[in-house]
C-alpha positions, 0 to 999 in steps of 0.5 A: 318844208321844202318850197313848193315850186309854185311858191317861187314862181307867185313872189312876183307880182309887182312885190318884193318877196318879203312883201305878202300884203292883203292886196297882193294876196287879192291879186293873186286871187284875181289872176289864179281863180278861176271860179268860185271860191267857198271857205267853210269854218266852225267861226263865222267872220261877223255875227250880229249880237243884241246888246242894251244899246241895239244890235252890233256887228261883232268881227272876232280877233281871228287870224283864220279871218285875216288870212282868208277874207281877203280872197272871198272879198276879191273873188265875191265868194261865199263864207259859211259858218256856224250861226254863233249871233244873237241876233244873226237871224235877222240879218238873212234872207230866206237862205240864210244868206247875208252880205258882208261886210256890212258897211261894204258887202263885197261877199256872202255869209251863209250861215248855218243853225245848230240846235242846242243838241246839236251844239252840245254834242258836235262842239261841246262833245266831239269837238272839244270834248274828244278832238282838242285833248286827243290833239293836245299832250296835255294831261286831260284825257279825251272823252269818247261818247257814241252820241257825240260821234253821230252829231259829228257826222250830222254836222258836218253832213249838213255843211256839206249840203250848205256848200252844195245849196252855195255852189254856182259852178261844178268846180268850186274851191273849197276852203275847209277849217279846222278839226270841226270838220274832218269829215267834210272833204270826203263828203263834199267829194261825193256830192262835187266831184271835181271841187278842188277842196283845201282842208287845213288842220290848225291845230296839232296832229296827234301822234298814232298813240294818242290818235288810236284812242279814237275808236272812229279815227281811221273815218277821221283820217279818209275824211280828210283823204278826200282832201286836193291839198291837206295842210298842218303847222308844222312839218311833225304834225304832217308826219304825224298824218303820214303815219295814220295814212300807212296805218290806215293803208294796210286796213283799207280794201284792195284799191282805196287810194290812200297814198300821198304826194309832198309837192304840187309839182308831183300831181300830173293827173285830177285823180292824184292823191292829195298833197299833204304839206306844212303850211305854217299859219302866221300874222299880218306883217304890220304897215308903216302907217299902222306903226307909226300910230302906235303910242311909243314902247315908254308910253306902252309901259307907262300904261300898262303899270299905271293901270295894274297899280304897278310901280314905275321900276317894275320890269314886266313879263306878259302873256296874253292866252285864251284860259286854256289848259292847254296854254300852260298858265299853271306852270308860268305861274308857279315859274313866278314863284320859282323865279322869286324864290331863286332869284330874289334879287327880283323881288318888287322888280318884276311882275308878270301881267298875264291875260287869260281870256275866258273860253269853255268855262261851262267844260268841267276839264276846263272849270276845274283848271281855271279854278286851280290857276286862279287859287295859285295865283291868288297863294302867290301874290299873298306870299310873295306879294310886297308893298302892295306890288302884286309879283302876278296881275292876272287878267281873266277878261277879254282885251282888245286888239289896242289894249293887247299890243300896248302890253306886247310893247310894254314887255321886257319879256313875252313868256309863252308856255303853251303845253302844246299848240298847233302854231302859237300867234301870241309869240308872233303878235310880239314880234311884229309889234317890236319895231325898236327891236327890243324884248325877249320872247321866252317860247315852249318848244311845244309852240308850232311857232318854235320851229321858225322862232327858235333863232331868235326866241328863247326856248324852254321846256314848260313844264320844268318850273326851274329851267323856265324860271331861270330863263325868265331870269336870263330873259330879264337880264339879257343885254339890250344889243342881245335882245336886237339881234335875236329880235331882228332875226325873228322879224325877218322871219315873220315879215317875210312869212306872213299871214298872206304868204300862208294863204297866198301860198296854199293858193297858188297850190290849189291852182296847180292842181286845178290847173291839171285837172283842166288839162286832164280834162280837155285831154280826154275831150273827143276831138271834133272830126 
């Protein structure tokens, strides 16, 4: 995608180009908002929890919540999410309302209940019953369920209604996340017709085979319509979109506007349509301070094969992944075997070490699939398994941040194998962390991320258990001043491309479009005689 003019024009506040910080991006907030500023999402950016020793203050690994906390802790604006804590609701006021973070409340989370039906049929059904699969190519088919539609709807009506109880001002910026609610921009439009809203799809945008399967995807596509800027990963998935407009297009009533812009700069009135564009979501470019805390990569890889009862020879390939289907894990596994297989000089040389962190076990799609992993991993190791040297150490629990960036630096190699992802910010993660630019990171060409990665990174196809084992094996064996030259070019990329500059970038857009609409709006004021 072409860059936006506003992108050239907002690299200037006082940083280089490549230097998108938090405080930059807090900046840019204060000199362009000119108003509230509201994000709306399914997670909410802290949630209080009962545990044994009391209730705790749980902040999730998120990049949604990196990217744009900084821009509601700038502004003061309001948060609104899905009430997901134990022990949230004795942390609000009469509103529902709560100032955070804790330790320094800078802003307001608004949360909002749902009712175990509600969770049953809006996230467990449409969510991620319907919309995840239909999103992904992979090979579980989505699941239509009437009922599940109508608490979509509900839902996402009642967030709705959160964001006008919120609004202080007619115009507020609406930041909306994610496929939870597709359905939101058009009905925040009725309600605040002059709210600049943002909505920003992160994961895949189905192709028009996939997305008709869908019996109610033409209501998903006018949600979304109602959109000042819509927002995907890639430059497909916004082509994608584009197809379901036309689509749409010549089904709509005479006079629906459903066409399309590609570029702010095309937008001269407040009734334009909405920009539709690729905003690829990266990771927070790591600072000198950060770096030099962490413990060095020998360290790392000392670590990590002590701790998994390896032997100091092993080479290791990770990957870190929620237990998803969509991730791949069965085909990087039966990879390992491949690997072994066709390359047994690797035998008790490498082992892969592969987080799996749960999610939706109680999703039969999802209970089915981690239990097949799980037995494949276990008939590999008993096969190939050597000397007590374990050829897969497979890690079904959640890791911390300091836990998963020790496995990242102790890596020879970084396998990500996913089926089909929006972006992929395991690939990125590893990159930013290889500061002695060493590692070889082997990518799906299904990853969003294989579109900015793909000089540096490795690229396969997944689902070919030969090809991704050999490659493991040239990924293995590459030498150390090919893996700096691929490693150099992918941290270029990522620095410079950062998860500030994807925020910083959308809103530099949105204040475009304000902008217009403000002069379009004193244009059209009855001049005073």
């Amino acid at each position: 995608m072409s860059l936006h003019p506003l992108q050239l024009t907002c690299s200037n506040h006082g940083f280089p180009a490549s230097e998108w910080t938090a405080e930059r991006l807090q900046e840019l907030v204060l000199s362009t908002a000119d108003g509230q500023v509201m994000v709306v999402s399914c997670r909410e950016p802290y949630s209080h929890e009962h545990t044994a020793q009391g209730v705790r203050v749980t902040s999730p690994a998120s990049g949604l919540v990196t990217a744009l906390e900084p821009i509601v802790r700038a502004c003061g604006g309001t948060w609104i999410a899905h009430a997901s804590g134990s022990a949230d609701a004795a942390f609000v006021d009469a509103d529902g309302v709560c100032q955070v973070p804790p330790h320094n409340p800078v802003y307001s989370l608004r949360r909002v209940w749902l009712e175990d039906e509600e969770k049953r049929h809006f996230l467990d059904g449409f969510a991620n019953d319907s919309l995840w699969p239909m999103c992904h190519r992979c090979d579980v088919e989505p699941t239509f369920r009437a009922s599940d539609w109508r608490h979509y709807q509900r839902v996402n009506e009642r967030f709705a209604e959160a964001v006008v109880q919120a609004t202080t001002q007619p115009d507020p910026l609406v930041l909306v996340q994610d496929y939870h609610f597709a359905l939101l921009p058009q009905l925040i439009r009725a309600r605040l017709p002059t709210a600049t809203v943002v909505a920003f799809w992160h994961i895949p945008w189905p192709a028009r085979d996939q997305l008709e399967t869908c019996p109610w995807w033409p209501a998903l596509v006018r949600g979304l319509m109602s959109s000042s800027i819509v927002g995907f990963q890639t430059a497909r998935d916004q082509a994608h979109f584009e197809a379901a407009v036309a689509v749409c297009q010549t089904h709509s009533k005479p006079g629906a506007n459903l066409t399309v812009v590609a570029d702010v700069s095309e937008v001269a009135e407040a009734d334009a349509p909405p920009v539709v564009a690729a905003y690829p979501i990266s990771v927070p470019w790591p600072t000198k301070r950060e770096m030099e805390q962490l413990p060095s990569v020998a360290d790392c890889r000392s670590q990590v094969l002590r701790d998994n009862g390896l032997a100091p020879r092993v080479r290791l390939i990770v990957g870190v992944d929620r237990f998803d289907y969509t991730k791949g894990l069965l085909d990087k596994v039966r990879a390992m075997e491949s690997l072994l297989d066709r390359h047994p000089q690797w035998h008790g040389l490498v082992s892969l070490v592969q987080i799996a962190a749960p999610t939706r076990s109680d999703v039969p799609a999802y209970a089915a699939y981690q239990d097949l992993v799980r037995a494949e991993v276990d008939r590999i190791n008993r096969r190939l398994g050597c000397d007590g040297m374990r050829p897969i150490v497979f890690l079904a629990s959640q890791h911390d941040r300091d836990a998963v960036c020790r496995l990242y630096r102790a890596a020879c190699v970084c396998a990500v194998t996913s089926l089909h992802d929006g972006m992929n910010l395991v690939s990125k993660e590893f990159v930013s962390v290889r500061d002695d630019e060493q590692g070889v990171l082997v990518l799906s060409a299904f990853a969003g991320a294989a579109e900015e990665l793909q000089p540096g990174a490795v690229v396969v196809d997944p689902r070919d258990s030969i090809a991704l084992a050999d490659t493991l094996a040239q990924a293995l064996a590459m030498s150390a001043d090919e893996q700096r030259k691929r490693m150099v070019r992918m941290r270029q990329v990522v620095r410079q491309a950062n998860i500030y500059q994807w925020a910083g970038t959308m809103l530099s857009d949105a204040a475009v479009l304000r902008k217009a609409a403000a002069e379009e709006a004193f244009a059209a004021w009855p001049e005073v005689a």
